[in-house]
Structures are given as C-alpha cells and as structure tokens.
C-alpha positions as CSV (number, residue, x, y, z in Angstrom):
1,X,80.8,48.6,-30.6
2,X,81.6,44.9,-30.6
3,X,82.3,45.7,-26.9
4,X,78.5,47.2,-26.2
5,X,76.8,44.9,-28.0
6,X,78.4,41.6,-26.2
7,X,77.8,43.5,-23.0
8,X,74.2,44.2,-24.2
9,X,73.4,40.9,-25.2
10,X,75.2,39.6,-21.6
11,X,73.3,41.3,-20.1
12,X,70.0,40.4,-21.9
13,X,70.8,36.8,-21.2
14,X,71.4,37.2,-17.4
15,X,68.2,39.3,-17.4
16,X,65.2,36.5,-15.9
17,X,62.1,39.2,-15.6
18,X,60.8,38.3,-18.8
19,X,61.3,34.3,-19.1
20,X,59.1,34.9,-15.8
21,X,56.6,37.0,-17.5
22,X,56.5,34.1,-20.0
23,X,55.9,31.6,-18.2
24,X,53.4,33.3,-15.9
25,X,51.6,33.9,-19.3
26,X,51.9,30.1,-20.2
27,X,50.8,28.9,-16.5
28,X,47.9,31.4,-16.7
29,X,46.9,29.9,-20.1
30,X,46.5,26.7,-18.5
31,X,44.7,27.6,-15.5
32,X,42.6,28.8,-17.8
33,X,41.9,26.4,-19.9
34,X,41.8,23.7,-16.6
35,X,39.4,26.2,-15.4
36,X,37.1,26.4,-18.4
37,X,37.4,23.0,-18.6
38,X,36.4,22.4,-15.3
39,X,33.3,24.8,-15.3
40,X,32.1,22.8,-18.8
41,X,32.2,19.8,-17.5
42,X,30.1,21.2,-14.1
43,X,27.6,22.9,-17.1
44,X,27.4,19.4,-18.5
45,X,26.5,17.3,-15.5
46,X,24.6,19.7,-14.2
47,X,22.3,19.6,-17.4
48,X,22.7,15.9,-17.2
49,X,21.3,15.8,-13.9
50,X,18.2,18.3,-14.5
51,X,17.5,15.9,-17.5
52,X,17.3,12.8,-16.1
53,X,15.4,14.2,-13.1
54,X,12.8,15.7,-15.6
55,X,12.5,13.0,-17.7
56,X,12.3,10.4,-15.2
57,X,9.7,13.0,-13.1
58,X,8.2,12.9,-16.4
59,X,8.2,9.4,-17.4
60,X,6.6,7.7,-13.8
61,X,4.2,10.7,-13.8
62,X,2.6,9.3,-17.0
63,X,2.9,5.7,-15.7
64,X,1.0,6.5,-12.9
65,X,-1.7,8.7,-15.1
66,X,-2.3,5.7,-17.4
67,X,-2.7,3.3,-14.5
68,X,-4.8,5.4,-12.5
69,X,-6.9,6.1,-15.5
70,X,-6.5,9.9,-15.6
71,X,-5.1,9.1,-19.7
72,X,-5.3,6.6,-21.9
73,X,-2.1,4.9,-23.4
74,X,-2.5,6.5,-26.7
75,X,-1.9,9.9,-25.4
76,X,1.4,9.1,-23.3
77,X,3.7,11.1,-25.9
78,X,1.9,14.7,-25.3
79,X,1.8,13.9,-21.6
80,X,5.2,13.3,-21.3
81,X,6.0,15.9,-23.6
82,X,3.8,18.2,-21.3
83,X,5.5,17.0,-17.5
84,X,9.1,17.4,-19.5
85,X,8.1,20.7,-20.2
86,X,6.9,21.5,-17.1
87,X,9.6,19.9,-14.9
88,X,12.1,21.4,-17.3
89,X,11.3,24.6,-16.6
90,X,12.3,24.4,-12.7
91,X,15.6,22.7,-13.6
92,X,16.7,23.3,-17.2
93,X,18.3,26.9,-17.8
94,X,17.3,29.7,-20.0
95,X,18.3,29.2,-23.8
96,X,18.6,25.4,-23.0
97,X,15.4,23.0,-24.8
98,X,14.5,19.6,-23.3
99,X,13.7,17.3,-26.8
100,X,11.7,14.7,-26.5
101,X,13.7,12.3,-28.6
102,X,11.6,8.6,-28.5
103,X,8.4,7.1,-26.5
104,X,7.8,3.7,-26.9
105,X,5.0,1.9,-25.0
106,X,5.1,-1.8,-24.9
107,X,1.3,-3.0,-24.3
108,X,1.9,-6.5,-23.4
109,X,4.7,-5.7,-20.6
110,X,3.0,-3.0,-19.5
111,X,6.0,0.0,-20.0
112,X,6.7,3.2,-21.1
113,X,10.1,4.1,-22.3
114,X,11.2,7.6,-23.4
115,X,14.8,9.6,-23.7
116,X,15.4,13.2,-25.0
117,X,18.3,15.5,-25.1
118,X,19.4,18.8,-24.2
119,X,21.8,20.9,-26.9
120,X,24.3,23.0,-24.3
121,X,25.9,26.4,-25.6
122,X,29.2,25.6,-23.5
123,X,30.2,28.7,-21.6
124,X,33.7,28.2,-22.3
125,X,34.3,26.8,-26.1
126,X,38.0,25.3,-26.1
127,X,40.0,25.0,-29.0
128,X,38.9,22.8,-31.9
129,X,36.2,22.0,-29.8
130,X,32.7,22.4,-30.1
131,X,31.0,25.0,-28.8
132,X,27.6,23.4,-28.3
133,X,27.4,19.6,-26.8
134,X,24.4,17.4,-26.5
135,X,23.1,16.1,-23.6
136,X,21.3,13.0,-23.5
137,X,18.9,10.7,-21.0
138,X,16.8,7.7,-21.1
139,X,14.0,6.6,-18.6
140,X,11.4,3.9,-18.3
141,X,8.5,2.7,-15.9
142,X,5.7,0.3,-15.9
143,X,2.1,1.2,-15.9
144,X,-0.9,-1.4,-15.0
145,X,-4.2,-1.6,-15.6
146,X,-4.6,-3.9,-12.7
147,X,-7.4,-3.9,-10.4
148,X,-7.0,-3.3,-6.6
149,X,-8.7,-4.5,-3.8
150,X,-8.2,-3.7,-0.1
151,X,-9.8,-4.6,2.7
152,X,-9.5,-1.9,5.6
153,X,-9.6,-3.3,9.3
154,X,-10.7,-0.2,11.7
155,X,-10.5,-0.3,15.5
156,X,-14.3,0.7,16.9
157,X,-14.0,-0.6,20.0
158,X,-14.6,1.7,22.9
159,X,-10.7,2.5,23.7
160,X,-11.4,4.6,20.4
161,X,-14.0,7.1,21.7
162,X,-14.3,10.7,21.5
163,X,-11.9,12.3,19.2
164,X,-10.3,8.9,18.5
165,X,-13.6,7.9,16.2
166,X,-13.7,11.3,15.1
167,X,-9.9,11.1,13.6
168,X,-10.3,7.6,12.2
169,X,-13.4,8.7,9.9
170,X,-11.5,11.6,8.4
171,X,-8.5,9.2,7.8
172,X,-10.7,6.3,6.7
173,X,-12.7,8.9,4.6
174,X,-9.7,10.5,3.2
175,X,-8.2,7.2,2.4
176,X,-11.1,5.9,-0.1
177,X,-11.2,9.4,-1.6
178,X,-7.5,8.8,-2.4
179,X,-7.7,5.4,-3.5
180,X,-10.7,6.0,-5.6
181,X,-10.3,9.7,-7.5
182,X,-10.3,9.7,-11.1
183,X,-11.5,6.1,-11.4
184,X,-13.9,5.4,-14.5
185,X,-17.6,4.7,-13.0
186,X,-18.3,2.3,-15.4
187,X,-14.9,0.4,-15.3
188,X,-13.4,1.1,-11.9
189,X,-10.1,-0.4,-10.9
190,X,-10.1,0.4,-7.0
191,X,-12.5,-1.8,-4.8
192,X,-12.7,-1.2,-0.7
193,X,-14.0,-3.2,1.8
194,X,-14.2,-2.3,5.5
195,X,-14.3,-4.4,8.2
196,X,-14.8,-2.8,11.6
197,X,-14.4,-4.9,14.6
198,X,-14.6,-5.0,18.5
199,X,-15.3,-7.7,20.2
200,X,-16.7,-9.5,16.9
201,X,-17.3,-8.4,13.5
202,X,-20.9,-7.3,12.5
203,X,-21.3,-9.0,9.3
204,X,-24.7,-7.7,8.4
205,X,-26.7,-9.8,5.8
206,X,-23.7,-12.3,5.6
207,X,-24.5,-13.7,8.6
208,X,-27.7,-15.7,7.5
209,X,-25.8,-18.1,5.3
210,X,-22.2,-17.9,6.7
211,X,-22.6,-17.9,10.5
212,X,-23.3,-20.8,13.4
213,X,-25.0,-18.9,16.3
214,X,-23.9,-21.3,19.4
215,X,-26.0,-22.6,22.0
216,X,-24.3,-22.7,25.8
217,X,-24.1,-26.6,26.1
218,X,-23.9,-27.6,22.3
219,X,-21.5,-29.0,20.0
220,X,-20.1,-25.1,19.4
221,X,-20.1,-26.6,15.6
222,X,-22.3,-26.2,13.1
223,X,-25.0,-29.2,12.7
224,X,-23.7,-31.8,10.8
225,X,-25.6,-31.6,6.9
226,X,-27.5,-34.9,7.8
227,X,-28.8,-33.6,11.5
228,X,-32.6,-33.7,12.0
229,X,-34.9,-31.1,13.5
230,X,-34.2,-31.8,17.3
231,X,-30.3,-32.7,16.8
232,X,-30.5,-29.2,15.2
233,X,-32.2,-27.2,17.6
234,X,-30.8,-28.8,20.4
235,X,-27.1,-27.5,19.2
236,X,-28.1,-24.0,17.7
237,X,-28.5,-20.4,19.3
238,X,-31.4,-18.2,18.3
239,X,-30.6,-14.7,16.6
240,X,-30.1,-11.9,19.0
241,X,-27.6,-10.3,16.5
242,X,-25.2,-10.6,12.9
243,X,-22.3,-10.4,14.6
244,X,-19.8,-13.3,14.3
245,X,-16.5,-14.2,16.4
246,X,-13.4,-16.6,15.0
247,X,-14.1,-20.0,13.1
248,X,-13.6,-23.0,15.1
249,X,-12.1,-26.1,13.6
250,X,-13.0,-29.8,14.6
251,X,-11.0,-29.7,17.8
252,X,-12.7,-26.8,19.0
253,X,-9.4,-24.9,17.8
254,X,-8.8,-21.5,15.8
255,X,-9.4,-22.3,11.8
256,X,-6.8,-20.0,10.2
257,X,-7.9,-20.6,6.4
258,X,-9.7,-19.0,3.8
259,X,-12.1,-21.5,3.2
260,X,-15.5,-20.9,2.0
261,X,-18.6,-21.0,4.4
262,X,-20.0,-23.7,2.0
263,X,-16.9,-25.9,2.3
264,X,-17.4,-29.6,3.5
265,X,-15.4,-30.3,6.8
266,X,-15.9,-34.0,8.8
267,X,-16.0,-34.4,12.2
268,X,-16.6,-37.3,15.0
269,X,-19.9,-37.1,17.1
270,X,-20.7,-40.2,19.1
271,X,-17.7,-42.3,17.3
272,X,-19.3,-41.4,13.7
273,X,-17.9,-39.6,11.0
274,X,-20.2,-37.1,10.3
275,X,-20.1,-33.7,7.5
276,X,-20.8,-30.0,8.4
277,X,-20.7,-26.8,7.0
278,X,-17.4,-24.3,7.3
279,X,-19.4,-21.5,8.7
280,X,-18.5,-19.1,11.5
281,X,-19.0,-19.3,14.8
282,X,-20.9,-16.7,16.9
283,X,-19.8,-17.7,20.3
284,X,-22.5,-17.8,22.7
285,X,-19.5,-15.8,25.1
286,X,-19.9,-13.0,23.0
287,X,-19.8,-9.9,25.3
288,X,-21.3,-7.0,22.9
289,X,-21.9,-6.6,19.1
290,X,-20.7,-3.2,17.8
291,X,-23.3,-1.7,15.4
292,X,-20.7,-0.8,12.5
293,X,-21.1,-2.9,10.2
294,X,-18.7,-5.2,8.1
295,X,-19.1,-4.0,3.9
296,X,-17.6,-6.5,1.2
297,X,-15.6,-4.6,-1.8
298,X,-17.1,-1.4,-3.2
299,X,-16.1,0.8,-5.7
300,X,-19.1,3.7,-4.4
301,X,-16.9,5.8,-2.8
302,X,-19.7,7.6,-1.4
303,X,-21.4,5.1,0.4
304,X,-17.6,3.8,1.8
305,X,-17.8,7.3,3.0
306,X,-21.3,7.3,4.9
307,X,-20.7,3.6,6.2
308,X,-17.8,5.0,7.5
309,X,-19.1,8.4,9.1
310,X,-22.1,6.2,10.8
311,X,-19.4,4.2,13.0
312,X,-19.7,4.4,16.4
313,X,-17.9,2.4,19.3
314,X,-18.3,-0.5,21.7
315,X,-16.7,-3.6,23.4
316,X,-13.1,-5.2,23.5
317,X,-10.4,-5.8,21.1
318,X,-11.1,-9.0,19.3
319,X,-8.0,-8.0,17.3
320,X,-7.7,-11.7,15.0
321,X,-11.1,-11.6,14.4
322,X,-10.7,-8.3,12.5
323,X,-7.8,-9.8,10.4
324,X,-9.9,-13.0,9.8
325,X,-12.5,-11.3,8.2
326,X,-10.4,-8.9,6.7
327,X,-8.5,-12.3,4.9
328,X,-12.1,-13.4,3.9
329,X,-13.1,-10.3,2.3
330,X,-10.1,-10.2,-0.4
331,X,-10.7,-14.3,-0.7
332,X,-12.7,-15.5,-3.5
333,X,-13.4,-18.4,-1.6
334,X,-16.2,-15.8,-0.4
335,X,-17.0,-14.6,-3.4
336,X,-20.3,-16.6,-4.0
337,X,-21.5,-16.2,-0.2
338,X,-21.3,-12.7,-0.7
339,X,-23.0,-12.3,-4.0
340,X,-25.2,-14.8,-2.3
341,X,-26.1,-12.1,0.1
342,X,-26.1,-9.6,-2.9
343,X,-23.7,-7.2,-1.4
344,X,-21.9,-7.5,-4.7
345,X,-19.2,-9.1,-6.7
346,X,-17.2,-10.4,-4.1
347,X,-13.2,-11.1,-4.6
348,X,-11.6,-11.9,-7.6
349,X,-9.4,-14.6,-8.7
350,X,-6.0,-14.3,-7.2
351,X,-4.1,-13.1,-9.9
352,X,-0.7,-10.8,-9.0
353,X,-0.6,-10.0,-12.6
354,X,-4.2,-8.5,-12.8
355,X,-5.0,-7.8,-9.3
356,X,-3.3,-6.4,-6.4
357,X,-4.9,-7.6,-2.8
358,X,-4.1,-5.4,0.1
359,X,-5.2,-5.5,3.3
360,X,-4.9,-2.1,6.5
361,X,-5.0,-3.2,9.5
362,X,-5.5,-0.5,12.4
363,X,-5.9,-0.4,15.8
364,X,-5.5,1.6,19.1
365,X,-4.8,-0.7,21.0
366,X,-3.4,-4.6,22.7
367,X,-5.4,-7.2,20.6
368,X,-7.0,-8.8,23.6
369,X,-10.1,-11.2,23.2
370,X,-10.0,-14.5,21.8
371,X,-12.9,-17.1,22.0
372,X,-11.7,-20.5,20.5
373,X,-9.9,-22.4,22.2
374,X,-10.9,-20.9,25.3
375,X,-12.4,-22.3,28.6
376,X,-14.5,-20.1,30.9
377,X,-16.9,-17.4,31.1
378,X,-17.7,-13.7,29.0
379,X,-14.8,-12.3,31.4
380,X,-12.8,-14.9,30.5
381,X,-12.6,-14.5,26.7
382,X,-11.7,-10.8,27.0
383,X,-8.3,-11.5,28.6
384,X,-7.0,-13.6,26.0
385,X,-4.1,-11.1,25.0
386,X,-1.4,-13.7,24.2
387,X,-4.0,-16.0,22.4
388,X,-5.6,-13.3,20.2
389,X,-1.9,-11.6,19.1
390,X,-0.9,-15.6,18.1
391,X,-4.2,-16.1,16.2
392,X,-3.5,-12.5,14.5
393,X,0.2,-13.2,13.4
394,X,-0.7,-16.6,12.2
395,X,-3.9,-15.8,9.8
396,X,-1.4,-12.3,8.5
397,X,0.9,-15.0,7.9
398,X,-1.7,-16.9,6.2
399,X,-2.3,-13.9,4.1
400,X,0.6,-12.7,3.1
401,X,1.8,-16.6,2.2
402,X,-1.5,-15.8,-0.6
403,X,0.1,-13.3,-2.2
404,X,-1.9,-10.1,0.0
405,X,0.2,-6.8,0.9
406,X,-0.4,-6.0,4.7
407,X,-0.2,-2.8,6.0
408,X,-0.4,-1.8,9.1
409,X,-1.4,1.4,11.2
410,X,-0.8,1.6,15.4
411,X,-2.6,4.8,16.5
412,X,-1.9,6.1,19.6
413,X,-0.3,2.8,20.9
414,X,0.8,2.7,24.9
415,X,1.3,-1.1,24.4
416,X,5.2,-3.1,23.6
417,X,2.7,-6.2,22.7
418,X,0.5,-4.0,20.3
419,X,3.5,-2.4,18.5
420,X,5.1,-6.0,18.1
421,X,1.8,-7.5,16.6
422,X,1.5,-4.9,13.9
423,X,5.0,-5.2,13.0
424,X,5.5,-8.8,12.5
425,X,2.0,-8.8,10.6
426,X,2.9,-6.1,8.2
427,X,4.4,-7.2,5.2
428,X,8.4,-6.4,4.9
429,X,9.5,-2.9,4.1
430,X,10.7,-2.6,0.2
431,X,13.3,0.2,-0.4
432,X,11.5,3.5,0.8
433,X,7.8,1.4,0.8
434,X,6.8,1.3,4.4
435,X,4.7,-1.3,5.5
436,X,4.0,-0.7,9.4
437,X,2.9,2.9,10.1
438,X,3.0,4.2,14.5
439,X,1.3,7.4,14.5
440,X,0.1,10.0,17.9
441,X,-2.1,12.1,16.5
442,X,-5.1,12.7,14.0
443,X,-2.9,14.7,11.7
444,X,-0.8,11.4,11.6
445,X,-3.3,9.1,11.5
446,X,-4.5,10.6,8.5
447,X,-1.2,10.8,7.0
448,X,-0.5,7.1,7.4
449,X,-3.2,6.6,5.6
450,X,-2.8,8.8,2.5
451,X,1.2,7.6,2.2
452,X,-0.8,4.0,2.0
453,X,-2.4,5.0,-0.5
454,X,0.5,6.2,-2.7
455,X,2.4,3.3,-1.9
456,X,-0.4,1.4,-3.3
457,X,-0.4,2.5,-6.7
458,X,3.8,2.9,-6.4
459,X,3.4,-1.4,-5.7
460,X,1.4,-1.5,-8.4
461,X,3.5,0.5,-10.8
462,X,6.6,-1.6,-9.4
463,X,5.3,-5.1,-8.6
C-alpha cells in the first residue's frame, strides 16, 4: 500500500498536463482582462472623440448664429443644447446621453464657452472597477457683432463676354445673397459695394464732386482752388462721361493713397506754390467708358443683385484702377464725398474690433492699361501691362498695410503675369483660410465666391 501510494503520488508529480491546463487558464485570464481592457479604453476614446466633435460642432455653430444674427445671445444655451443633440445623434451611441454640463457667454470678449459629458456603460466592467465612467469635454469660440464691409472688384471688360458675364452675375449674385441672408433690415451688419471696371471705373453721381475731366494740352491736374474763369477753362475737359481713370499726384505720377477728394495738395505752376483739390483724373486718353456702374456700400441686397444683372462689357483691363476704387470705397476718407452724392453712408471708421473691411478682387485676365505716368497716345495707354500690375500690387499693399483683407479670384486665367498679380495682392493664407482663389469654370467661379463668403464670417469669428 505504502508502495502504490508513493508510486501514485510519483507519478502525479511527473504528470505536467494539468500545471499546463493551469496555466493556460491563468494566461487566458489575462488575455482577457488585457483584452477587455483594451476594448474599454477604445469605448472611451471613442466617446471622447464623438463628444468633443459634437460639442465643438455645437459650440462654433452657435457662435456663428449669434454673429450672423440668426439668435440672439440670450438664447445660446437651448441652441447649443439643440446642435449637441443633433450632432450627437450621428456620433454618440444608443443608450449613451450628451449632458450639457456649463455655457457661459462672456459679453465684453465676445465668447461662448460650454462642456458636457457623456456617462459610458463600459462593455467590459473589470474588477473593483466601475462599470459606468464619465466622459468629459470642453469647447469655446468667439462670436462678433461686428459689421462687414466689402468692396467687390468685377472684370467687365470685353475679354469677359458671352458666358463669361453670364457666370460672373450668378457668382456675384450668389455671393451678396450669402453675405447678406438672415441679416436684420433694420440693423444690418453686411454692407457691399461693387466696383466694376474696364478701362476706367464708372463712378456714376460721384463723379461731379470727385473727378478732374482733363483737357489734351492742360495741366492734367485739377485747377488750383485760387484759379480764375479762363485759367480754369483753359485746363478742364467738358463731360462726355462719369467715368474716371487713376489719380495723378504732383509729378504727374500714380497717387497710391486713400485720401479724400476734398484733401488739400500743393503744387508749382509758373515757379509758384499754388493749392488744388485731390480729385481724380479722367484722362483725356481714355479709350471707352463701360456702362456698369461703380455702387458705394449697400446693405439692399436686391438692388446689389439688379446692379449686378444689368452689367454688360467693354474696353481693356485697367486692372489698378479697379483696386483703387475698390481701396476708396472701404476708406472713410470717402465717406463724406459719397454721402455728398447721397449714395449713402459711406465707410466707417477703421476699427478691426467693430468692423471687418474686405476687399474681392476678380478678373479674367493680364491687368494691362495704365494712364499716369504715361507718354503717348489711346494705343499707348492700353499696353501698359508692367505699369498697371506695379500700380495694382502697390495700392493692395496700401490696403492691406490699413488693416483690409484681400481676396482674390483669377477666372479662367491663360496669363503667368495675371496669376502672379493676384497672388501677391491677396492677403497671406491663414491655416485652411485661402486668400487667392484660380478657378476654369462657372461652377468654380461661383464656388470661389461662396467659400469667400464663409471665410468671411470664419475671420470674423477668429480675428
């Protein structure tokens, strides 16, 4: 018996199938728990994940609802609550409840902070652990109330004929209808001005007070404030049209600034120092006057619209003339000449904390005509490529030195020079915020525009 049972237990010992078994079972508890581990901690950031994406949809939707007036401040919390709701349904899963947890909106700074959590039913409760863990997220955005105002420069020249025009109004048209929707009409923050351009700029009823009509032999200035009948009408052109070309300085030069029409400027005639008026020249070389006509800020969307769906096309591409009075129509230098002319408020103050200035610039084409600084004839002035691209770069320049956003928009372009001049006049690029814009088609066209308008409000919301 002894015998047996030391045999037995010899045996028993020697016997390694079940210390295998054992620790087969002990890995296999592990895996286990590794594994449900593992797949927790995927539950968890993927709940995480859905939560910030939901409340940060969430957040910046609101944001942008208060600034573009479609709410008012007071109601943020039950907006939120609503897009959380919404977004969390695409994201969050069944059983799982996005809480709203805090909103806090800070007047003076403009921003809108909110977090909420998410209690997740683990799918694998360990030991001693819980079984439910809660999630949390935080997010934040600015809203504005400040105003915009942009100034939209659109190629009519006769390159842009047929269905070129035809693609421009919808995009143009389009564009105000984005910029403007769900604006209050009796406090609106959106203004647009357009200012179409060819060889000149027609600048309508501006042009009584604001612009020199040159006479072939004269000074190509504007009388001096003391000159008497015959000085006057020996150095001024007679009225044929309201169309307007670049401003000349003193030396018969390109005048780059923003100054108003009414400012005081000196110049020598015969030795003497003598005062004149800032206005405009209309250079007597002007080849052709489109009959689209330049409109100071409006917040009527619908008459935007008809301005624009009357354009039709003529002439050359006078392309730094278009970006000069597309500097002068977000200026508040001009803000008295225009309600002078009563086509309306004019510009406001520049203020980057209350408005936002922007200006589109779009063309088809090589800028190409240039009249200051120029000697010869009508054929002369119109191939001034090199002279109208400097003029352009150096009044964007100009612009974007006071604090104006430049966009820019190249339709079509079959031109190195053309592409180069948009780009370095377009204001740099800002994360996923594109400034400069190269489009082939109408469908494009029209889509450059609409992302410019998003980006708009996303500068505003950011800036």
């Amino acid at each position: 018996m002894r015998q047996f049972t030391a045999q037995a237990v010899k045996q028993f010992g020697g016997n390694r199938s079940g210390s295998f078994a054992i620790m087969m079972a002990m890995v296999l508890a592990a895996l286990t728990l590794s594994a449900g581990y593992a797949v927790n901690l995927a539950q968890l950031y993927n709940v995480r994940s859905a939560l910030r994406q939901a409340l940060d949809s969430a957040v910046t939707s609101t944001a942008r609802d208060i600034t573009t007036g479609v709410i008012v401040v007071d109601d943020a919390r039950s907006w939120v609550e609503l897009f959380l709701k919404t977004n969390g349904a695409l994201t969050i899963m069944d059983g799982e409840r996005i809480v709203l947890d805090r909103i806090a909106v800070d007047r003076v700074q403009g921003t809108l902070e909110a977090s909420a959590y998410v209690d997740v039913a683990l799918y694998f409760p360990l030991f001693g652990a819980d079984s439910e863990k809660r999630v949390r997220s935080e997010s934040a955005s600015l809203y504005s109330d400040r105003k915009i105002e942009v100034a939209m420069m659109l190629d009519v020249t006769d390159s842009m004929s047929g269905s070129k025009i035809r693609d421009l109004k919808t995009a143009a048209s389009n564009a105000v209808d984005a910029l403007t929707k769900n604006q209050s009409k009796t406090n609106p923050r959106v203004r647009i001005a357009l200012v179409p351009y060819s060889d000149g700029v027609n600048v309508g009823a501006l042009a009584k007070d604001v612009v020199f009509v040159e006479k072939a032999g004269g000074y190509d200035l504007p009388p001096p404030v003391d000159a008497k009948k015959a000085e006057i009408d020996a150095n001024t052109g007679a009225w044929t049209d309201t169309c307007a070309t670049e401003r000349k300085s003193a030396d018969l030069k390109a005048d780059f600034s923003d100054d108003a029409p009414d400012a005081k400027r000196v110049r020598l005639i015969d030795g003497k120092e003598r005062e004149y008026l800032a206005r405009v020249n209309r250079d007597d070389r002007l080849n052709s006057c489109a009959k689209a006509v330049l409109k100071p800020l409006s917040d009527d969307a619908e008459a935007l619209k008809t301005q624009i769906q009357d354009f039709s096309v003529a002439g050359y591409t006078a392309g730094a003339t278009g970006v000069q009075w597309t500097y002068y129509m977000l200026s508040r230098n001009w803000r008295t000449a225009i309600r002078n002319a009563g086509l309306g408020d004019g510009p406001a103050d520049a203020d980057p904390r209350n408005v936002a200035k922007i200006a589109i610039l779009m063309t088809d084409g090589e800028f190409n005509t240039a009249h200051a600084d120029v000697v010869g004839d009508k054929t002369v002035v119109r191939k001034q490529n090199a002279k109208s691209r400097s003029y352009a770069e150096t009044l964007c320049d100009n612009m974007k030195k006071d604090g104006i956003e430049v966009f820019t928009i190249g339709f079509k372009l079959n031109s190195s020079a053309a592409r180069a001049v948009l780009k370095n006049c377009a204001s740099p690029d800002t994360g996923s915020l594109k400034r400069y814009y190269e489009t082939s088609s109408g469908e494009e066209l029209n889509e450059a525009f609409l992302t410019i308008a998003r980006n708009i409000e996303a500068l505003v919301l950011t800036q």
